[in-house]
C-alpha positions, 0 to 999 in steps of 0.5 A: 090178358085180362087182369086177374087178382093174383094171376101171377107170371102174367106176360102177353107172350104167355098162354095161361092155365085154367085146370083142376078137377072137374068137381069138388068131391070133399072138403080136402081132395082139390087142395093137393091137387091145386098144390101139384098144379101150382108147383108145375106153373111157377116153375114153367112161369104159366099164369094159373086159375084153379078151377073145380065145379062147386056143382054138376048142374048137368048130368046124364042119370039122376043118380049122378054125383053133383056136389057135397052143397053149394055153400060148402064147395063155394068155401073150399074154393075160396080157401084154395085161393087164399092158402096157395094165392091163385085165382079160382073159377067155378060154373054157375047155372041161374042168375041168382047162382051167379050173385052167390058164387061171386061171393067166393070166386074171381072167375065165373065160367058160364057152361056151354050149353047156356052160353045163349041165357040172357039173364044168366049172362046179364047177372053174371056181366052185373057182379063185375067178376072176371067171366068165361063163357064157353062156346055152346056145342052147337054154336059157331066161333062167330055166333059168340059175339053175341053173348060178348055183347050181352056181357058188355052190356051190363058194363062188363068188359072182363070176357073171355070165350072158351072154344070146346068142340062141336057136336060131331053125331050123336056121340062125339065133338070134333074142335073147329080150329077156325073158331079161335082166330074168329073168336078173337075179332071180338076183343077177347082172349080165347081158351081151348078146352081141351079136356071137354073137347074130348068127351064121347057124350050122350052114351048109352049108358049114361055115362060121358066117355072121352078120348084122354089119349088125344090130349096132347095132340088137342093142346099142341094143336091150339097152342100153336092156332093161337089160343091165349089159354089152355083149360083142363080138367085133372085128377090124380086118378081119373079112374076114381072121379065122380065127374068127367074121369073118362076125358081128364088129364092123370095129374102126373102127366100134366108136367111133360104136357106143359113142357111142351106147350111152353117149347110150342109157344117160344117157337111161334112167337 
């Protein structure tokens, strides 16, 4: 496990939990949110990272919500982290994105479809963050070396790589458990996402659908491939949310579903 400023409950025979909502939609929502989640994994003793987007930099229609201002969210990430002294992670987008958000955040997410961006790779490696890159839709698990070495290269070691489906069609991503044994070869922790995974994008409509329902059946499924950590994005009423609500976990169905990864991680160790 890489070491996180205040990741708590950290053992090698732990997976960890990135979650939380997919974007910060006001100044107050992601806080009973970050609470919830915090209460789940102290009990369960999970390592936890809050994560929420300060921005949605990549969406369908143009009329799409993607923020309430980046130097705003960045600060409510930031008072996340000091009230409940969790670590938070956020998406950045450019390189000079990467230099501001490390301001305010202990983790970096670069977005799947940019894991190929050299500079956006390098300034990220550069600020000495923690960074997790996801695995790009079109990519295999063993072309992410690349983008390891990339980081590596501006003298970064603190990587980890997030497996998140690969398009399947036009409208659907099917995960190659595969990935997570070969991602590993590069020295790093791998993550599921196991919420993106889920996404029926590019619809009609403009709108990302998602198969909510398949959650647990994704989770058991790395968990028991292996995973060291499980991403997801949550909400109390995903109905309502302004980004990805039709792939989100209900806030209330986290508990049970951690429970039975911890049950699936005792049991293959």
């Amino acid at each position: 496990m890489i070491d996180i400023p205040k990741l708590n409950h950290q053992d090698p025979r732990n997976f960890f939990l990135i979650a939380g909502p997919c974007v910060i939609e006001d100044e107050t929502m992601a806080f009973p949110i970050a609470e919830r989640i915090l209460e789940i994994t102290e009990k369960l003793k999970i390592p936890f990272i809050f994560k929420a987007s300060y921005k949605k930099a990549n969406r369908s229609k143009l009329e799409s919500f993607t923020g309430i201002g980046d130097e705003k969210a960045l600060r409510v990430l930031q008072r996340i982290s000091e009230t409940f002294n969790v670590p938070v992670v956020t998406d950045i987008h450019t390189a000079d994105e990467a230099t501001m958000a490390a301001g305010f955040v202990d983790v970096l997410q670069i977005p799947a479809f940019l894991c190929r961006q050299t500079e956006l790779l390098t300034a990220a490696g550069k600020t000495g963050k923690v960074i997790n890159i996801k695995k790009g839709q079109f990519l295999s698990g063993l072309s992410m070396r690349f983008a390891v070495e990339k980081v590596r290269a501006a003298g970064n070691e603190k990587i980890m790589l997030t497996e998140r489906g690969n398009m399947f069609g036009y409208n659907d991503l099917v995960i190659d458990y595969r990935n997570i044994p070969v991602m590993k070869q590069n020295g790093v922790p791998v993550v599921l996402d196991i919420t993106h995974s889920l996404q029926r994008p590019n619809q009609e409509s403009g709108v990302t659908g998602g198969n909510p329902e398949m959650i647990e059946t994704i989770a058991l499924a790395g968990i028991a491939a292996g995973v060291d950590g499980i991403f997801l994005e949550t909400h109390p009423m995903p109905e309502i949310a302004k980004s990805d609500g039709a792939n989100m976990l209900r806030l209330d169905l986290l508990e049970n579903l951690l429970i039975k990864l911890v049950k699936i991680r005792k049991a293959i160790l």
